[in-house]
C-alpha positions in Angstrom: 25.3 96.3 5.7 24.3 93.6 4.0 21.2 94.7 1.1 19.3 91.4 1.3 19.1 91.6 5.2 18.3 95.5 5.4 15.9 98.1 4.7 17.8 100.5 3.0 18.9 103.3 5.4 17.3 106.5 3.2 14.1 104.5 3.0 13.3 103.6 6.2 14.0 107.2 7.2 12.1 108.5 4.4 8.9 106.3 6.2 9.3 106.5 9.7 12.3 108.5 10.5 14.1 107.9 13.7 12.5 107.3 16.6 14.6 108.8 19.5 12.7 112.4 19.5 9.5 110.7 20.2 10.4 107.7 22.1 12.8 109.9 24.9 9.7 112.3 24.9 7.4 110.0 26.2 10.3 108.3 28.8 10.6 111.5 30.4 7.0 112.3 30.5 4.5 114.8 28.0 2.5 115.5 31.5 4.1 118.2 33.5 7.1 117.4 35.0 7.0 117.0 39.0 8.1 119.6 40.9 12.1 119.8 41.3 12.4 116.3 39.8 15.7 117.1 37.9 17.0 119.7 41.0 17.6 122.0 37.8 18.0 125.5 39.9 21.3 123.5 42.0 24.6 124.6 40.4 26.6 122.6 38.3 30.0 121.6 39.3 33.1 121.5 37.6 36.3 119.9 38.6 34.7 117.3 40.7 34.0 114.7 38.7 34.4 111.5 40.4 37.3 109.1 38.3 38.1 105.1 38.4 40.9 103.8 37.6 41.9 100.1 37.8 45.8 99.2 37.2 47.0 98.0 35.2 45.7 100.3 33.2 46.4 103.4 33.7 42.9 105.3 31.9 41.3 107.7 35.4 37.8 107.0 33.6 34.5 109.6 34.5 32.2 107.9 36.9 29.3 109.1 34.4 29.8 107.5 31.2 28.2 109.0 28.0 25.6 106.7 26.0 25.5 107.7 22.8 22.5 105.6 21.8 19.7 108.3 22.2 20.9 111.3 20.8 18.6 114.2 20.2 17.1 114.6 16.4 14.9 117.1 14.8 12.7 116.9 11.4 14.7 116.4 8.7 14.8 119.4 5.7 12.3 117.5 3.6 9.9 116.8 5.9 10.3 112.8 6.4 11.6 111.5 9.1 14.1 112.8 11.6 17.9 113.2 11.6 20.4 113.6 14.1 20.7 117.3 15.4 24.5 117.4 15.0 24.7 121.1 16.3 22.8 119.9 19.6 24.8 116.6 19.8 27.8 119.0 19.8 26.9 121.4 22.7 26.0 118.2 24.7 29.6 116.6 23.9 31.5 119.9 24.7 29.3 120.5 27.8 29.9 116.9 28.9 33.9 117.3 28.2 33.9 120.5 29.7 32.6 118.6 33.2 34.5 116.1 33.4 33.1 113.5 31.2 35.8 111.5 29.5 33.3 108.0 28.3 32.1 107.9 25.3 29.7 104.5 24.4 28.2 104.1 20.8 27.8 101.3 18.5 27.2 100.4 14.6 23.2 100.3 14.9 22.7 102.8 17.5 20.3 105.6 16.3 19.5 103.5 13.1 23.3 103.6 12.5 24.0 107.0 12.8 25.2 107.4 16.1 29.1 106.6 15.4 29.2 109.5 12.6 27.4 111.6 15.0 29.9 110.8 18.0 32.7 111.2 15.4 32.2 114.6 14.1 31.5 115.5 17.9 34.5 114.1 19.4 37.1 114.9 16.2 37.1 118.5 17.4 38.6 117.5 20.7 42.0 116.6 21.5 42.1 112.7 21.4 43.8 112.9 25.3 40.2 114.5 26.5 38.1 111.1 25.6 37.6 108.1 25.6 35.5 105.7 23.2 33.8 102.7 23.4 31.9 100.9 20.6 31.4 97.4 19.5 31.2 94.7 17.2 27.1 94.4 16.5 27.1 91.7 14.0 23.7 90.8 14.6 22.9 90.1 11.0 25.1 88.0 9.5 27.8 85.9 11.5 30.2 86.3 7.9 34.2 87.0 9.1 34.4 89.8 6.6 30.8 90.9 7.4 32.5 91.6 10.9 36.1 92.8 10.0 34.2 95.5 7.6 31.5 96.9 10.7 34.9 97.1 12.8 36.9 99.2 9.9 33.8 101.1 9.2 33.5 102.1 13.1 37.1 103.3 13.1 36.5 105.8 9.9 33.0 107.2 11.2 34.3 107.8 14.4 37.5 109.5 13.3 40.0 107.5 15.0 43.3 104.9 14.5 42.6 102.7 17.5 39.5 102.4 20.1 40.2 102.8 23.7 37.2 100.4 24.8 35.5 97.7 22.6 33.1 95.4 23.3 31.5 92.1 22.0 27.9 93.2 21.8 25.0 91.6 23.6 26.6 88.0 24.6 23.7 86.0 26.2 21.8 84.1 23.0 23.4 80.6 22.2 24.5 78.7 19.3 24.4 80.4 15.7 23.8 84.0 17.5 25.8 83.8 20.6 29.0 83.9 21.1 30.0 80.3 20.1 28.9 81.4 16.4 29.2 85.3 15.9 32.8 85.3 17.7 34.3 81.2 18.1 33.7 79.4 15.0 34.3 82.9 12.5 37.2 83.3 13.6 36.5 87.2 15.0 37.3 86.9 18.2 41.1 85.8 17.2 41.1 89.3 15.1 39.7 91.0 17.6 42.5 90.1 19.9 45.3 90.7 17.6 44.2 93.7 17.1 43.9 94.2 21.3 48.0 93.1 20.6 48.8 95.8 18.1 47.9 98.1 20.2 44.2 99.2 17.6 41.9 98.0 20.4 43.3 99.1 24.0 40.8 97.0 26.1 37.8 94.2 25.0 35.5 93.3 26.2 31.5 92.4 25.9 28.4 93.4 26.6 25.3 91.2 28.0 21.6 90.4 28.2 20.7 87.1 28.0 20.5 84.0 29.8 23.2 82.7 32.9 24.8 79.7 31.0 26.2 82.2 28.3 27.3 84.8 30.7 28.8 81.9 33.0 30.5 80.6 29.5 32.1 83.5 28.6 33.6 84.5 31.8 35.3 81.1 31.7 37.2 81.9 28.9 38.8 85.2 31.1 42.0 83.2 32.2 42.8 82.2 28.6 41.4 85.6 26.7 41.8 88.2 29.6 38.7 90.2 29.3 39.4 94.2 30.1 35.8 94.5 31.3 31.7 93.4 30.8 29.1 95.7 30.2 26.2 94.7 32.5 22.6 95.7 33.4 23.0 97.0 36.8 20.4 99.0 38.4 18.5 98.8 41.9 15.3 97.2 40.7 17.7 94.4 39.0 20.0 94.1 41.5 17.4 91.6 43.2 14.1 91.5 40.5 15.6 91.0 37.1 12.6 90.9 34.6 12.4 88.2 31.8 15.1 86.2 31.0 17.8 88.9 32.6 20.0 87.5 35.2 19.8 89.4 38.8 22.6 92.3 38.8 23.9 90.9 42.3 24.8 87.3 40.2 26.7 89.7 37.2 28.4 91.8 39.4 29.2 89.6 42.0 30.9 87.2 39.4 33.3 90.3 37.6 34.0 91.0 41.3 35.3 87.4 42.2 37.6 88.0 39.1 38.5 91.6 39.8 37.0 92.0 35.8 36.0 95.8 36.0 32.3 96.5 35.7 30.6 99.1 33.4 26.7 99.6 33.9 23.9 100.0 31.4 20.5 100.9 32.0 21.1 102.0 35.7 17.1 104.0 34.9 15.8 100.8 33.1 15.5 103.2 30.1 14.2 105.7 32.1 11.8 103.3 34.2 13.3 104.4 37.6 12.7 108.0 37.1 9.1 108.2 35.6 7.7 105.9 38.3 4.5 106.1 40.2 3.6 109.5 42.2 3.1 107.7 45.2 6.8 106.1 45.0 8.1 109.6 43.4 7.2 111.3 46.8 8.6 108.3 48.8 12.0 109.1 47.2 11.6 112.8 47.3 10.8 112.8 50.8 14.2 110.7 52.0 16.2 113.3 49.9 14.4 116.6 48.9 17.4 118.2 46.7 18.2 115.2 44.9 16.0 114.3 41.8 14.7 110.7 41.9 17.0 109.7 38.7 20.0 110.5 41.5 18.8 107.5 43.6 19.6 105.2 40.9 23.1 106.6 39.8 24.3 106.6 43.8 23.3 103.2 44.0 25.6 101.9 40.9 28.4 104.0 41.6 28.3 102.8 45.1 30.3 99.5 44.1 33.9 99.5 44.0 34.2 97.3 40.7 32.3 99.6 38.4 34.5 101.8 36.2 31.5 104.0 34.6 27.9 104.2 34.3 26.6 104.9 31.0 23.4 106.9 30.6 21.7 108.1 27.3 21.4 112.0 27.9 19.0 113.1 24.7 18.6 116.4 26.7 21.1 119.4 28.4 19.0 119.0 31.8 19.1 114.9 32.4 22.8 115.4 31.6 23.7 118.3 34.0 21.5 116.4 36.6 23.8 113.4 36.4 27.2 115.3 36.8 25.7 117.0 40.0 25.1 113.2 41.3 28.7 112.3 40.4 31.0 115.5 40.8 31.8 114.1 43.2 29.7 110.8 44.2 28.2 110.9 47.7 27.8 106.7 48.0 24.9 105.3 49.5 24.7 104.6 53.3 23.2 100.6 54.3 20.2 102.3 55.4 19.9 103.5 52.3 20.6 100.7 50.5 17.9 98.9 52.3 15.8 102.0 51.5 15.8 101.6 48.0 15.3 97.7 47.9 12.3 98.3 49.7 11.5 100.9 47.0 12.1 98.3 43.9 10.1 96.0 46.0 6.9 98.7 46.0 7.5 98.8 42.1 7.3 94.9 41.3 3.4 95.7 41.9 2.9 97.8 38.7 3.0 95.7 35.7 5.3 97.9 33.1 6.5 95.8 30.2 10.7 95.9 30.4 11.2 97.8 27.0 14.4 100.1 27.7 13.7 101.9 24.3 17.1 100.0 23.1 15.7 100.3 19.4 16.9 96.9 19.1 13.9 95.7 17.5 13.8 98.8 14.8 13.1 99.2 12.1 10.1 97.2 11.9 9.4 96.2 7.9 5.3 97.8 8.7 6.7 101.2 10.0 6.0 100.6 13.5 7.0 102.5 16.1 8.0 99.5 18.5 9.5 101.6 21.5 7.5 104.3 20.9 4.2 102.3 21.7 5.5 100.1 24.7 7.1 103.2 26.6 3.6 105.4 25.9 1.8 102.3 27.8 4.6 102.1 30.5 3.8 105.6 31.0 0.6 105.5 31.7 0.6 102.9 33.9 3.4 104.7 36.1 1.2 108.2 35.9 -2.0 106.0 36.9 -3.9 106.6 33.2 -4.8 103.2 32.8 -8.1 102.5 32.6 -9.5 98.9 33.8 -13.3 99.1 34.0 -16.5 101.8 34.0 -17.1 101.3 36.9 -13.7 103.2 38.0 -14.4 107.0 38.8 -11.4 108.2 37.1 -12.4 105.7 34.0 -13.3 109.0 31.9 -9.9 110.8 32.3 -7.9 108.0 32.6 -9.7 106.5 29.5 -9.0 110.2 27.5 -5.3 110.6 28.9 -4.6 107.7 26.9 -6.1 107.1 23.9 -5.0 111.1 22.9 -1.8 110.7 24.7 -1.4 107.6 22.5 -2.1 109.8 18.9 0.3 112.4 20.3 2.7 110.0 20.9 2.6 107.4 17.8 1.5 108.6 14.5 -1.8 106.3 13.5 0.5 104.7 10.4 2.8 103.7 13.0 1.0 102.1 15.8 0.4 98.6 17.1 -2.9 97.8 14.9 -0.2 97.4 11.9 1.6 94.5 13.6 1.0 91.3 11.9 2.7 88.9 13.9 6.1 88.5 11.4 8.0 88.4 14.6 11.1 89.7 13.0 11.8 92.1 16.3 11.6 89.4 18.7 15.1 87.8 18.3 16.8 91.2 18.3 14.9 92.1 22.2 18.0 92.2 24.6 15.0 91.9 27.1 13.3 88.9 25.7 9.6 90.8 25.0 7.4 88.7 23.1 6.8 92.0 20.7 4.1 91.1 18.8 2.2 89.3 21.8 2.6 92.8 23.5 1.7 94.8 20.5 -1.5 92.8 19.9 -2.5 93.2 23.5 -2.0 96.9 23.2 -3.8 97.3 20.2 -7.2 94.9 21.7 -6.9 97.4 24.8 -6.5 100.8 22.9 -9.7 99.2 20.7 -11.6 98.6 23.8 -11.2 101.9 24.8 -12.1 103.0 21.9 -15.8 101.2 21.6 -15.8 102.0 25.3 -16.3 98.3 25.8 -13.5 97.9 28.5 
């Protein structure tokens, strides 16, 4: 990485450590967990993975896909910061392989930019038939050929291996200087990228996208004269119709790879965990339809329900969310119309609680104050979906709620890290796949926690 552009990786961790501990804590909840929400006393298959395979190639590819973008840390030795928990990361990997996960997803700056070593180490002791990886070219920095040839040599040596079997452009949907016109066109990297597709070094390519329609629309019209493999979309059942932001509705993506017969794999099918910590009354209208399954099962039927999608990748920091989403696919019980109707009605009930869309990407880290971006935006998400936001006094629960959040808030973001630091630099902004206005949020946060506070709300 470029020095000039970059905190210095020892540094950052040194001051803030990474953030995935904390962050997944809060995503899955610190109240206690509702009763038989992960269906963890059902057994857990083996053999009966559910497989896609789309000729010509001839790859049978797990249904669940592995996101190695959240993988689980601990303190590190001297006290500052966090590090990846490579014995943990390895018992997740070999449980994974051991069910009938073959998908592997990771990238240059996932987990601060540790995840690739991480996934390497895991994966090396392995036979190299048993898996399949997937990373990408993440030259969000600097648009420099070399800058890119170097993150896509670099990606082969952390992850231990002589060619990639999946590997993607990553996050088309910006324009000009930082879309795909100047990270992947005028550089030249998209014509390596491709002769190394013909030397056999990259098996399929493909891209990834958040962004707006004109850039997705422009780079599927290049498929007849570059052949994409696949696209890596957002696809889950709150998007499919009610796309937040700038994101393009799911049924416009998918419907456009489909037209092309352009295999599909799917990202953020819980919203980053948005679909499975949702609101009690909605929890209860999902458990009731389906008592068995958890409520994260709802949103993994409905993706692997279309024919076009080759895996769905989920970020499993924990043993239990991973076992929970080989019971949904081993094998995948596809939803019925009525439930598909079911569960548009349900994303409909949702549109009425206003979360902010942060899917605890760490796109935006590390922030040059310390602060804990993700960490602070899923904490408020939280409490709006467990009901502990506060509006006025004059609210009976005002006292609890008022108390759930402010100490839920300490527990959750260390006081050096929170949003009264931000001053508006907007350097996390451009690097949002879901186009937050950070700082915007951040102040907001920080005028409401302050409220609270001088009980003045």
């Amino acid at each position: 990485m470029d020095k000039k552009n970059n905190m210095n990786r020892r540094d950052f961790l040194k001051i803030v450590g990474i953030s995935t501990a904390t962050t997944t804590a809060a995503l899955y909840g610190c109240s206690p967990k509702k009763e038989s929400d992960t269906g963890v006393e059902a057994p857990v298959p083996k053999d009966k993975m559910s497989y896609r395979n789309f000729p010509p190639s001839k790859d049978k590819v797990s249904l669940l896909g592995y996101g190695c973008m959240r993988w689980p840390t601990l303190q590190a030795p001297d006290g500052n910061g966090n590090v990846i928990d490579q014995n943990e990361v390895n018992r997740l990997v070999d449980y994974a392989i051991e069910h009938g996960v073959n998908y592997f997803d990771t990238s240059p700056v996932y987990v601060q930019g540790w995840s690739e070593k991480s996934t390497g180490i895991a994966l090396k002791r392995h036979p190299r038939e048993k898996f399949l990886i997937a990373t990408k070219m993440s030259n969000f920095m600097s648009n420099d050929y070399n800058f890119g040839v170097n993150m896509y040599h670099n990606s082969m040596k952390d992850l231990q291996v002589d060619y990639f079997d999946y590997y993607l452009l990553h996050v088309l949907g910006d324009t000009g200087e930082r879309g795909l016109q100047g990270r992947f066109l005028d550089n030249g990297l998209l014509n390596f990228l491709l002769k190394e597709r013909e030397a056999g070094r990259i098996r399929h390519l493909g891209w990834s996208f958040h962004g707006i329609k004109e850039e997705f629309d422009r780079a599927l019209a290049m498929h007849d004269e570059v052949h994409w493999d696949f696209v890596q979309i957002q696809l889950n059942y709150s998007d499919w119709k009610h796309a937040s932001g700038m994101n393009v509705n799911a049924d416009y993506l998918y419907g456009e790879l489909e037209k092309r017969n352009i295999p599909a794999v799917v990202m953020e099918p819980l919203l980053g965990g948005r679909l499975s910590n949702i609101p009690e009354h909605i929890f209860t209208r999902l458990k009731e339809r389906n008592p068995e399954g958890s409520v994260a099962s709802w949103a993994f039927r409905f993706v692997g329900s279309f024919d076009k999608v080759l895996t769905v990748l989920s970020g499993m920091t924990y043993m239990e969310h991973l076992q929970d989403n080989i019971r949904t696919y081993s094998p995948l019980v596809p939803l019925t119309p009525e439930e598909k109707v079911f569960l548009n009605e349900t994303a409909e009930l949702m549109l009425q609680y206003p979360t902010i869309p942060c899917n605890d990407c760490k796109y935006c880290m590390p922030c040059p104050y310390g602060i804990d971006i993700p960490g602070i935006l899923v904490h408020y998400n939280k409490c709006v979906n467990e009901g502990n936001l506060p509006k006025s006094k004059m609210d009976e629960n005002y006292v609890k709620e008022r108390q759930a959040f402010l100490v839920g808030y300490d527990r959750s973001v260390p006081k050096l890290r929170q949003a009264n630091h931000c001053i508006g630099c907007n350097q996390c902004t451009p690097h949002c796949p879901q186009s937050i206005e950070i700082p915007k949020e951040l102040h907001r946060i920080d005028s409401f926690v302050e409220q609270l506070k001088q009980g003045t709300l």
